[in-house]
TORKOL-4160 file (C-alpha; in steps of 0.2 Angstrom, whole numbers, padded with zeros to 4 digits, m for minus):
247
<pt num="1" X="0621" Y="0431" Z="0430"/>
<pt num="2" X="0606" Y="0423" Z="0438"/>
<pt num="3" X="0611" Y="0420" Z="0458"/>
<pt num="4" X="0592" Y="0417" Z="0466"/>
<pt num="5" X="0575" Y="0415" Z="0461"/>
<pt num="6" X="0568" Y="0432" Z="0465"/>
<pt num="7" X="0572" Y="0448" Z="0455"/>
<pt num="8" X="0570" Y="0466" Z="0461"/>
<pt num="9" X="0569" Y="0478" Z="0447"/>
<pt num="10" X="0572" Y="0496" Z="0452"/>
<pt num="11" X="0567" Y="0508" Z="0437"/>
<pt num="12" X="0579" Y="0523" Z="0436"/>
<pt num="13" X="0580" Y="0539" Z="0429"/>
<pt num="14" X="0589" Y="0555" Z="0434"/>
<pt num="15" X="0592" Y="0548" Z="0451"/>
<pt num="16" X="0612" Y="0551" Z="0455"/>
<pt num="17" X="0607" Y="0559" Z="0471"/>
<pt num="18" X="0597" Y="0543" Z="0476"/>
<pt num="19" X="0603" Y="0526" Z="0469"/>
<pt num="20" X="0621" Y="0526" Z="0476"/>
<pt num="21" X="0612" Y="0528" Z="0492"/>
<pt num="22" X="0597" Y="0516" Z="0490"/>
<pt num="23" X="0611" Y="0502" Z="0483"/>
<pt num="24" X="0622" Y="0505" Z="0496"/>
<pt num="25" X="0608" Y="0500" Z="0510"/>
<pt num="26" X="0605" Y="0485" Z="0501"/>
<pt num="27" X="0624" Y="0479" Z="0502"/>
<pt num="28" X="0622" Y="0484" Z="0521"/>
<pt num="29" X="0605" Y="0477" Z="0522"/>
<pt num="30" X="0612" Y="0460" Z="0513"/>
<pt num="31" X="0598" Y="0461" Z="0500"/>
<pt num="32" X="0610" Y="0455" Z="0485"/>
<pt num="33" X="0611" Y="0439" Z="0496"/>
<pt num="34" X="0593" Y="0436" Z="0496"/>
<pt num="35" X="0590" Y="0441" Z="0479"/>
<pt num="36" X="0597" Y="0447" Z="0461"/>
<pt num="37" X="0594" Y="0466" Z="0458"/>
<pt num="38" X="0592" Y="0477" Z="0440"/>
<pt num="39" X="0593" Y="0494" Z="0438"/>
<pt num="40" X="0585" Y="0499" Z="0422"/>
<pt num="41" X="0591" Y="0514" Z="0421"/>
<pt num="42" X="0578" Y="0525" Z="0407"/>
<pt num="43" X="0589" Y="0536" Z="0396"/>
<pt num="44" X="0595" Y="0546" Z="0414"/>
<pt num="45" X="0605" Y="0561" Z="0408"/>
<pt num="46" X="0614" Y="0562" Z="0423"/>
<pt num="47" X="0628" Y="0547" Z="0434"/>
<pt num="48" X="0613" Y="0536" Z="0438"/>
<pt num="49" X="0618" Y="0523" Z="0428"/>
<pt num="50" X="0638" Y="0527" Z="0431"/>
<pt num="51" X="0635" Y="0525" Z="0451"/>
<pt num="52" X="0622" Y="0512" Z="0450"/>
<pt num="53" X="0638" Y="0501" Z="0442"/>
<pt num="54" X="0648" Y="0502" Z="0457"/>
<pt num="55" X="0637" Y="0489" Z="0467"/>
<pt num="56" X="0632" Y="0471" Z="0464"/>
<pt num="57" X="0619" Y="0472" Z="0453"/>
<pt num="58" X="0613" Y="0471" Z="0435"/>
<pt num="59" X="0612" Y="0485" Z="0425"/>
<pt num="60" X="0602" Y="0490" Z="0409"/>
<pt num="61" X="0602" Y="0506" Z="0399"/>
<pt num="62" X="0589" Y="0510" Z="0389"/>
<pt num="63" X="0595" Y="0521" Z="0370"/>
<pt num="64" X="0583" Y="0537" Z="0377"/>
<pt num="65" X="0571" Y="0541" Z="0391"/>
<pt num="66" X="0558" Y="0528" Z="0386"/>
<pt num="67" X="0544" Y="0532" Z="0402"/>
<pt num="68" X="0542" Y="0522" Z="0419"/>
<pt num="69" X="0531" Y="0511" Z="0412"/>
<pt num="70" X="0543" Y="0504" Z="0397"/>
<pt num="71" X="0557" Y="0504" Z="0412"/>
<pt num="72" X="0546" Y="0490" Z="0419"/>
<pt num="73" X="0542" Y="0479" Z="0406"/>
<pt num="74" X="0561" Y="0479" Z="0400"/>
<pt num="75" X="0564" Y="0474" Z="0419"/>
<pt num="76" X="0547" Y="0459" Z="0416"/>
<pt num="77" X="0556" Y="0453" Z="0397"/>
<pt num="78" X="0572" Y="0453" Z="0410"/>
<pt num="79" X="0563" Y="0440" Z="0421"/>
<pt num="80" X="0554" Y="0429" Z="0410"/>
<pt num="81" X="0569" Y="0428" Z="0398"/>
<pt num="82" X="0580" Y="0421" Z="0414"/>
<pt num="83" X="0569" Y="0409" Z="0422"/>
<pt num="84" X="0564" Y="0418" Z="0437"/>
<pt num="85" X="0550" Y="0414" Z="0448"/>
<pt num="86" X="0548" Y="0429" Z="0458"/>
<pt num="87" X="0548" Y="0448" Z="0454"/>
<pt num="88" X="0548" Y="0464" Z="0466"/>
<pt num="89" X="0549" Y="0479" Z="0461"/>
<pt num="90" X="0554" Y="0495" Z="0469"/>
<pt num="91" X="0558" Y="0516" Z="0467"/>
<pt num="92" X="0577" Y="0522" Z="0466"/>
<pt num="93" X="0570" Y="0537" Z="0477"/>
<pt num="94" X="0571" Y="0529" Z="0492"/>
<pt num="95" X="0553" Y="0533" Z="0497"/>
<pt num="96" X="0552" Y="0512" Z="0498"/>
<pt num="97" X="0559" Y="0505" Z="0516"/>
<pt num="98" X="0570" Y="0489" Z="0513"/>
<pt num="99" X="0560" Y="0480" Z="0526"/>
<pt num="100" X="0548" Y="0481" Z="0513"/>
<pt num="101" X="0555" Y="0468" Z="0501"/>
<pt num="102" X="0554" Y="0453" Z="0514"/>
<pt num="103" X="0538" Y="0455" Z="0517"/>
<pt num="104" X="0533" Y="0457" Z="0500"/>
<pt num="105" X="0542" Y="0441" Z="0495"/>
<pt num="106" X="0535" Y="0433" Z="0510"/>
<pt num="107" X="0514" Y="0438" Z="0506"/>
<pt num="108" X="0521" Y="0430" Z="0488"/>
<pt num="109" X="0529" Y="0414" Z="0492"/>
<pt num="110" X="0518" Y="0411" Z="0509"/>
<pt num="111" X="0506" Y="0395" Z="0505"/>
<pt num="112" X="0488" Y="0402" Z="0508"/>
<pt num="113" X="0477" Y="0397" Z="0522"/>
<pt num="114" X="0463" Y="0385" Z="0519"/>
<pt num="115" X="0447" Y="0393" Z="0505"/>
<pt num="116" X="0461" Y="0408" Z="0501"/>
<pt num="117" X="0469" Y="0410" Z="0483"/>
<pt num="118" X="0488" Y="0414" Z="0484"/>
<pt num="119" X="0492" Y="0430" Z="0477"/>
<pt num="120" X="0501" Y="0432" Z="0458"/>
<pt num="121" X="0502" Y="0451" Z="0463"/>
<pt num="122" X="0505" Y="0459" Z="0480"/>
<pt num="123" X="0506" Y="0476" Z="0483"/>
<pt num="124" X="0512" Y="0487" Z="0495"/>
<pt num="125" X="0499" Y="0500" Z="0505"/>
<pt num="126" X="0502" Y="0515" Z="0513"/>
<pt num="127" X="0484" Y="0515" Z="0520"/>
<pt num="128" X="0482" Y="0499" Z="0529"/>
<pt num="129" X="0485" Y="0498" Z="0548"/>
<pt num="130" X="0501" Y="0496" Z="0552"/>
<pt num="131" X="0509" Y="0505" Z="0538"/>
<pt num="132" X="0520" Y="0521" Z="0538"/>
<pt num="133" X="0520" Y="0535" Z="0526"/>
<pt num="134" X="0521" Y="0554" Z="0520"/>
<pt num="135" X="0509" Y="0567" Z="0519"/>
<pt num="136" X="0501" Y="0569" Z="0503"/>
<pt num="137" X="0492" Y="0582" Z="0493"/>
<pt num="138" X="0474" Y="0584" Z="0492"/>
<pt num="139" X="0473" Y="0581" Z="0475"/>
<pt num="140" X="0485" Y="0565" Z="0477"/>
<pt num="141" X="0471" Y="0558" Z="0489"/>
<pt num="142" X="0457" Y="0563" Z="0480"/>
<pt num="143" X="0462" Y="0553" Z="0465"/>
<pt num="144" X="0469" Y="0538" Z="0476"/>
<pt num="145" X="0450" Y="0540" Z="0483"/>
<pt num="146" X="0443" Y="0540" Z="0467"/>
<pt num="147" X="0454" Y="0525" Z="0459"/>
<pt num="148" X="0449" Y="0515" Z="0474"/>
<pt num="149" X="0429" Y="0519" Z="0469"/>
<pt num="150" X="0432" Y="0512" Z="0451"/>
<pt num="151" X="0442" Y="0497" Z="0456"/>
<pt num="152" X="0427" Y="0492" Z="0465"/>
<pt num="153" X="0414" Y="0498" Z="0453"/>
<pt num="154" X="0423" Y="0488" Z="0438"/>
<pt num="155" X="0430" Y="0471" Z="0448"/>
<pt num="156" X="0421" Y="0469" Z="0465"/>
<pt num="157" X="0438" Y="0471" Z="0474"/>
<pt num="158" X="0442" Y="0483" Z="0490"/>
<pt num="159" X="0460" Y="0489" Z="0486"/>
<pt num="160" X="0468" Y="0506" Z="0498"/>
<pt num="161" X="0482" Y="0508" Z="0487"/>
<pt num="162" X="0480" Y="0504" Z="0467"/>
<pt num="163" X="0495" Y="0519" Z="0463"/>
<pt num="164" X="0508" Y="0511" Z="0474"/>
<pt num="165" X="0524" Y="0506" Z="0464"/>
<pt num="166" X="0531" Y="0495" Z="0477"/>
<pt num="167" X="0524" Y="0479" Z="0471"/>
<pt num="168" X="0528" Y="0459" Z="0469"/>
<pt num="169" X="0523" Y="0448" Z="0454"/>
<pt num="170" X="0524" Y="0428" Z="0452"/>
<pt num="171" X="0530" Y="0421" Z="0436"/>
<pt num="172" X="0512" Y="0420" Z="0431"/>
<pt num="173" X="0509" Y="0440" Z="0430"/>
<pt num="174" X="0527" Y="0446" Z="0425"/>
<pt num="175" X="0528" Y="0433" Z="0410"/>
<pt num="176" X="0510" Y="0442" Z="0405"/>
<pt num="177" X="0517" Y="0458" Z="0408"/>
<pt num="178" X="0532" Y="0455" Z="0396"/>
<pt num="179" X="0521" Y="0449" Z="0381"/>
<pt num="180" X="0516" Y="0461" Z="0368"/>
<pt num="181" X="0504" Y="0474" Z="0369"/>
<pt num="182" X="0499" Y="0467" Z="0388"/>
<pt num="183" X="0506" Y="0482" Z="0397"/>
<pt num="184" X="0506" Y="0500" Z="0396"/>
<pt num="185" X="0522" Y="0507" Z="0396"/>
<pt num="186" X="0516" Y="0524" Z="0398"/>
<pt num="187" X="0504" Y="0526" Z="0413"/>
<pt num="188" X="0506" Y="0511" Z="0424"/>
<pt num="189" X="0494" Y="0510" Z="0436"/>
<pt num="190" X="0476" Y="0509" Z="0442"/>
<pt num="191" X="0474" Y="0503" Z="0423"/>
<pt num="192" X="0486" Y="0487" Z="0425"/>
<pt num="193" X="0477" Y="0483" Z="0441"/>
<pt num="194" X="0459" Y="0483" Z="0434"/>
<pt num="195" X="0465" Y="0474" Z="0420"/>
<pt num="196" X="0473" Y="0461" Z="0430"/>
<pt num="197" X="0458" Y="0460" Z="0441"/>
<pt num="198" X="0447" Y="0456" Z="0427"/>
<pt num="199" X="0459" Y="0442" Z="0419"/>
<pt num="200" X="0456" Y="0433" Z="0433"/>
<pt num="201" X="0474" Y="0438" Z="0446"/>
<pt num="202" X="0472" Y="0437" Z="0461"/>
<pt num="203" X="0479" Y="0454" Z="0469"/>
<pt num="204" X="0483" Y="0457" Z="0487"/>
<pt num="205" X="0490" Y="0473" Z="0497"/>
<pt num="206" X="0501" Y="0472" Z="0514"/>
<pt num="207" X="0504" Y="0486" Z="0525"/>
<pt num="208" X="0519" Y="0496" Z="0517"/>
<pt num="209" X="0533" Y="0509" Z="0528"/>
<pt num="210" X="0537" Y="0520" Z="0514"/>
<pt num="211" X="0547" Y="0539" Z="0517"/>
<pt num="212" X="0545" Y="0557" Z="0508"/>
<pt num="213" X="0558" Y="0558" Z="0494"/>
<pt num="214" X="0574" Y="0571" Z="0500"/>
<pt num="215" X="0582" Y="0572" Z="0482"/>
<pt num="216" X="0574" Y="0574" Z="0465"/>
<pt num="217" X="0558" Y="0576" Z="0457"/>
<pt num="218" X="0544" Y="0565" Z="0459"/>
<pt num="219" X="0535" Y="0560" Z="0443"/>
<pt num="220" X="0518" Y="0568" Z="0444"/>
<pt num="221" X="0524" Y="0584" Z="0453"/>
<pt num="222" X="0512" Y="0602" Z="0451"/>
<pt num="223" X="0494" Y="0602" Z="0450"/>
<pt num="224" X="0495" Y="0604" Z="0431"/>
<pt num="225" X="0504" Y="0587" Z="0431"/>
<pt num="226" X="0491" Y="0578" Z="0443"/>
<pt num="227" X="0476" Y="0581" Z="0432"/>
<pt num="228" X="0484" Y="0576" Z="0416"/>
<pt num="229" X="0487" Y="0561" Z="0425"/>
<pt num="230" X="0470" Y="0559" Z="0432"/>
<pt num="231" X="0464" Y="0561" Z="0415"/>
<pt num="232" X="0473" Y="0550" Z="0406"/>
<pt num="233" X="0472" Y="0537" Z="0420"/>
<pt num="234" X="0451" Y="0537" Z="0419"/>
<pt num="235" X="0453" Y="0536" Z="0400"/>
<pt num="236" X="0467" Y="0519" Z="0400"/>
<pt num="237" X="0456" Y="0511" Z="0413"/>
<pt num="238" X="0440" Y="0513" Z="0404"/>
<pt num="239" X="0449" Y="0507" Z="0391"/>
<pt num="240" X="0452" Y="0493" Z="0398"/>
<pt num="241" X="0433" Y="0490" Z="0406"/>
<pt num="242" X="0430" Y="0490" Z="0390"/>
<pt num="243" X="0441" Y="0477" Z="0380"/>
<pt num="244" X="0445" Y="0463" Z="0398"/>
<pt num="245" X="0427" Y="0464" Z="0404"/>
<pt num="246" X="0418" Y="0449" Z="0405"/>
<pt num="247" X="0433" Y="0440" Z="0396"/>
C-alpha cells in the first residue's frame, strides 16, 4: 500500500545474514516513516525473503534468480505502476549508510540554484570529499578509473563513481527504466549511465558514507570475475555509444 511519495527499492538475493539487520536499522532509524520500502527479493535460496517479511515493507519474490539488474527494473515497473514521484535505491549488504537516503532524496527534491539543471538521477560517490568508504582492489579501481575515462570520452561529463548502486531516480528516469528494452537487466552500470547521459538526463553525484560488507559474497568477487565484467561492461557501453549517440 502506497504510504509516501518516495520508494526505496532494495534488491535481494541470498542475504539472510544481512537484510534482518539492514531492516531492522531502518525501523530504528524511522525510514518507513519517511518513505515506502520494497525488497525484491531475486529467487534467494536462502530466509531472505522469510526475514525480510518480518518488518514493514513490501515484498516481491521473483519465480528464479533473474540477475541484479532485472531485480531493479521489477522494483522501476513497481514505481511507475503506483504513482510514485521519487525512487532510491539501495544494497541489502549494508555496505550503504542510512544517512545516505536523506541526502540523496534531498540532492533529488532540492530546487536548483539559478543557470543549474535539477537532477532526474543522483548518485552516490565514494570518491568525492567528504565521503567515507572501504579499501578496494586494484583491479576494482582501475576499472572505476577507466569507466570514468569513457564517460568523459562519450558525453563530456566528469563522473568519480559511475559503478555505485546507491542511487536516486525522478519519475522521469525510473518510468524510462521500466519500459521495454530501456534497461539492461544483466549488467547495470556504467552502460545505464552513458546511455542516460546521452538522452539528455541530467546526472549528479553527492558525497556517499558507505562500509565494507561483514556477511556474504559480493557480486563480482575474484579476479576471474572482475574481468568478465570489465569486459562485458566495454562491450554494453559501446553498444550503447553506438545506438543513443547523437539521438
Amino acid at each position: 500500500m502506497k504510504l509516501h511519495d518516495v520508494l526505496l527499492i532494495i534488491p535481494a538475493y541470498n542475504e539472510e545474514k544481512n537484510i534482518g539487520g539492514v531492516l531492522q536499522a531502518m525501523v530504528d532509524y524511522g525510514i518507513m516513516e519517511k518513505m515506502d520500502v520494497l525488497v525484491i527479493n531475486d529467487g534467494s535460496k536462502d530466509k531472505t525473503a522469510e526475514i525480510a517479511s518480518q518488518y514493514p515493507v513490501e515484498v516481491i519474490s521473483q519465480v528464479f534468480n533473474m540477475g541484479y539488474g532485472a531485480a531493479l527494473q521489477t522494483g522501476y515497473k513497481y514505481a511507475a505502476d503506483y504513482g510514485y514521484e521519487y525512487l532510491l535505491q539501495m544494497d541489502a549488504d549494508g555496505q550503504h549508510d542510512l544517512k545516505n537516503l536523506e541526502l540523496l532524496y534531498q540532492k533529488l527534491c532540492d530546487l536548483p540554484q539559478d543557470g543549474q539543471k535539477q537532477p532526474d538521477i543522483v548518485i552516490g560517490s565514494r570518491f568525492l570529499e567528504g565521503s567515507q568508504s572501504f579499501p578496494m582492489s586494484k583491479i576494482r579501481i582501475f576499472a572505476i578509473n577507466m569507466f570514468r575515462a569513457v564517460i568523459f570520452a562519450a558525453t563530456g561529463y566528469r563522473l568519480t563513481d559511475p559503478t555505485s548502486g546507491l542511487q536516486g531516480l525522478n519519475r522521469k528516469a525510473f518510468i524510462y527504466y521500466a519500459g521495454y528494452s530501456n534497461f539492461d537487466i544483466k549488467y547495470p552500470d556504467l552502460n545505464m549511465v552513458v546511455q542516460m547521459l546521452l538522452l539528455g538526463f541530467h546526472i549528479e553525484e553527492f558525497p556517499a558514507i558507505m562500509h565494507l560488507r561483514t556477511e556474504g559474497v559480493p557480486m563480482h568477487s575474484g579476479i576471474w570475475h572482475a574481468i568478465q565484467y570489465m569486459v562485458v561492461m566495454s562491450l554494453s557501453t559501446f553498444n550503447a555509444i553506438l545506438r543513443y549517440h547523437r539521438k
